[in-house]
Each structure stands twice: as structure tokens, then as C-alpha cells.
N, C-alpha and C positions, 0 to 999 in steps of 0.2 A: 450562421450557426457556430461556425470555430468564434469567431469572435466573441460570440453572446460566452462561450464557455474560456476563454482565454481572459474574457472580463469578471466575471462568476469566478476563477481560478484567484486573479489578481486582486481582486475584492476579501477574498479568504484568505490568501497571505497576511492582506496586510491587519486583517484583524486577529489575524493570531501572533504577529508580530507586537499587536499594540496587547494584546493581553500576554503575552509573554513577558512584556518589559515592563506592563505595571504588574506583573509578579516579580521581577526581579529586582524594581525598586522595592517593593513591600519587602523583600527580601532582605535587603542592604539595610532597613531601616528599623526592621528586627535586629538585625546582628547591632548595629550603632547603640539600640534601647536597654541590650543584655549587658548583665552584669559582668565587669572581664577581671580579671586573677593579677594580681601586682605584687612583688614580690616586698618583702617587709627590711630585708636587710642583703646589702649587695655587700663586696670585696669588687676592687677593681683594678686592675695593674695599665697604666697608659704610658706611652712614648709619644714622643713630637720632637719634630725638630725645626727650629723657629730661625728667623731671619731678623736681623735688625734693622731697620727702616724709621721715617721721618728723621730724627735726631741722634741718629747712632753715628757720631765720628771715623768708625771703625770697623764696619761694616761688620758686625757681631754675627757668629754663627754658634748656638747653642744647642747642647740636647739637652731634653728635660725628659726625666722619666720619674710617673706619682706612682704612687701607694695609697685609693682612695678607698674609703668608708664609707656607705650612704644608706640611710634610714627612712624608710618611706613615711612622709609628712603631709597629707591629704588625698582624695581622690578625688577628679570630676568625672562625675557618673551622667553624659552628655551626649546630645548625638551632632553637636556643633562641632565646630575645628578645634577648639579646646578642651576636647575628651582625652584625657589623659591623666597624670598622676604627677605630686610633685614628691622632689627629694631633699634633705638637708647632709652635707658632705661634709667632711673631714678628711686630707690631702696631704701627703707628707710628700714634698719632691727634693730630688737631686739634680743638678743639673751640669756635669760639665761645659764647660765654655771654651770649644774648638777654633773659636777667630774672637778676639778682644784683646781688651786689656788684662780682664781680670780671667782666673783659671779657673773658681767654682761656685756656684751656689745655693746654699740650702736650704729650706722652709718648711713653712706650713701654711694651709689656704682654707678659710672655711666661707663656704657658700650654700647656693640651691640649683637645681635641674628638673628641670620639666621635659615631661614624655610625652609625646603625643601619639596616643593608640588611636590611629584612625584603621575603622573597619575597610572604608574604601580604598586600602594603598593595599602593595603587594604583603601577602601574609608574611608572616616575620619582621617586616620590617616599623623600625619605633624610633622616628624624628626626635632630638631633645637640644635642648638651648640649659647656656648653666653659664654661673659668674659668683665671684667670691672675692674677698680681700682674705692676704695675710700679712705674713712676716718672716723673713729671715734672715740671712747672712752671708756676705761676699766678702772675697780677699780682698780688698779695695786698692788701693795704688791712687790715693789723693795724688801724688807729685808728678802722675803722668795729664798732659793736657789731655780731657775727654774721658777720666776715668774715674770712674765712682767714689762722693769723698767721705765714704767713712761704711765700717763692716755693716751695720743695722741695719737693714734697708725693709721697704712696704711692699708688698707685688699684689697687683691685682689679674686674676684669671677669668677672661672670657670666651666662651665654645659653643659651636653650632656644629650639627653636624647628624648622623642617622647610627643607628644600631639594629643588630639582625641576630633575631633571637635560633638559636642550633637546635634548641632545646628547653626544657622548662627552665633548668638551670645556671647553660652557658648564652653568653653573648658575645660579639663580637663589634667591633662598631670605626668607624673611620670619621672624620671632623676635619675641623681650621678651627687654631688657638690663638688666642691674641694675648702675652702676657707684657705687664708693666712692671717695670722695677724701679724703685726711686726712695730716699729716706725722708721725702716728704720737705724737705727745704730747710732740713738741720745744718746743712750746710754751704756752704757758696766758693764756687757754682755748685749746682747740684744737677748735674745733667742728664740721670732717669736712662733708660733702655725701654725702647717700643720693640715688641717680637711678634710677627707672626709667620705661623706652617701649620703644614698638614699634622695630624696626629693620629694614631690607630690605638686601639686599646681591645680588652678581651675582660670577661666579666661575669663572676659566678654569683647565681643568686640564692639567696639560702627563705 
């Protein structure tokens, strides 16, 4: 008799387990279907501080800190891994330069970033991947060996990394940046800077 109701008992668990869990997928797969809120124009202030590697001579230690723009440029209204939203950026950086040859650099970068608003990850939090080309300007020092030959120079900016929303309006968000610098082979040698570090930034959306 214990048995027959010990099996009766375990029988009822687990079917209320399995309708429990095809409520909670149906539930997950609503939220995925709904329409979600993206903000139309951001300001962004980011820091990084980047390391020189593959072909750095001099083992380059730089800070870089932007001043980004970004304008929201489509939505994927999806309940795939690419539901998310893209952005189009404009980047003004500064960057002293702590270990090199050269002492500063400064530009502009324009690119895109994609967000990925998945329902299934911890609330708040919004995955994004971003990459751009620019252009700016460094003290150069042709006459030292390993040192950049001439002020012009090209950068290109690539980041992965998550962002965690405070609020409708604030963000905050941590990454790994990988920036290139190089004037593109106007001159010879022309020996380019590879940088990558961590980065953190914060981020008001209007």
C-alpha cells in the first residue's frame, strides 16, 4: 500500500514538473516574441588600457580614453541568438602613451555595434561586439628604430565585450579592445602598433 502511494505520489511530481517546464518554456518564448525598447541615441565615455604585442619593439603601454556617439541603425525583432539591435558610432579618442616611443595620440573612429538582447541571460545584461576604422595623429619620431614614420596615421577599433543596463537610461559595461595603428605603408618601414586590454565604459541613453 506505501508503495502503491509513494508511486501515485512520484508519478504526480513528475507530471507537474513536466507541465511546469512547458509553462516556463512557453513563457521564455513569449518574452523572446515581445517587442523590446532600444534606445535611439546614446553618449558614451570609455577607458582602456591596451598592451602592445606581436610587433611592438617596445613593448608599448597606452591609455586610450573615447568620447562616443552612437545612433541606433536597425532592429532584429527575433527570438534567435541574433535578437538584438545594431548601432552606427562616431569616436573621438585621446590616448597618452605611458611605455613607447611616441608620447600621444589622437583621432577619430567611425564604425558599428551590435547588441544582443537575449531574454534568456541574466536581466540587465546586453552582449555587444563593434569595429570601425579611423584616423589620426601621433608625435612620431621616424629617427628612432621601431618608431612610427610620420604624424598621419590609420587605427582600426575592435571590442567584444557585455553591458548591464542600472536603468532605462544609465549603462555601464566592461570589454577587451584590440586597436591598430599604422599610416598604411606611406612610408618605410612602417612598423603599425597591435594593442590589446581590458576596457570599462558607462553610458547614458537618451
Amino acid at each position: 500500500m506505501v508503495a502503491r502511494l509513494v508511486k501515485i505520489f512520484c508519478i504526480a511530481l513528475l507530471v507537474g514538473a513536466l507541465f511546469a517546464t512547458q509553462r516556463g518554456l512557453a513563457g521564455v518564448e513569449s518574452v523572446a516574441n515581445e517587442p523590446f525598447d532600444v534606445p535611439r541615441f546614446e553618449l558614451a565615455a570609455e577607458s582602456a588600457y591596451l598592451f602592445g604585442f606581436i610587433n611592438s619593439p617596445h613593448s608599448y603601454e597606452i591609455g586610450a580614453e573615447f568620447l562616443a556617439a552612437r545612433v541606433r541603425w536597425g532592429v532584429r525583432q527575433s527570438d534567435d541568438w541574433l535578437r538584438g539591435y545594431n548601432q552606427f558610432y562616431v569616436l573621438a579618442m585621446a590616448e597618452p602613451i605611458f611605455r613607447g616611443i611616441e608620447n600621444h595620440y589622437f583621432g577619430l573612429n567611425f564604425g558599428a555595434r551590435y547588441n544582443f538582447v537575449q531574454p534568456r541571460m541574466l536581466s540587465g545584461l546586453v552582449p555587444y561586439i563593434s569595429g570601425g576604422l579611423g584616423l589620426g595623429w601621433i608625435d612620431s619620431h621616424s629617427n628612432i628604430p621601431g618608431g612610427q614614420g610620420q604624424n598621419f596615421t590609420f587605427n582600426i577599433l575592435t571590442a567584444a565585450g557585455v553591458a548591464y543596463e542600472l536603468n532605462a537610461r544609465w549603462k555601464v559595461e566592461v570589454g577587451v579592445l584590440y586597436e591598430h595603428l599604422s599610416n598604411g605603408g606611406q612610408t618605410d618601414p612602417n612598423p603599425s602598433l597591435n594593442l590589446l586590454g581590458p576596457q570599462i565604459g558607462v553610458t547614458h541613453s537618451f
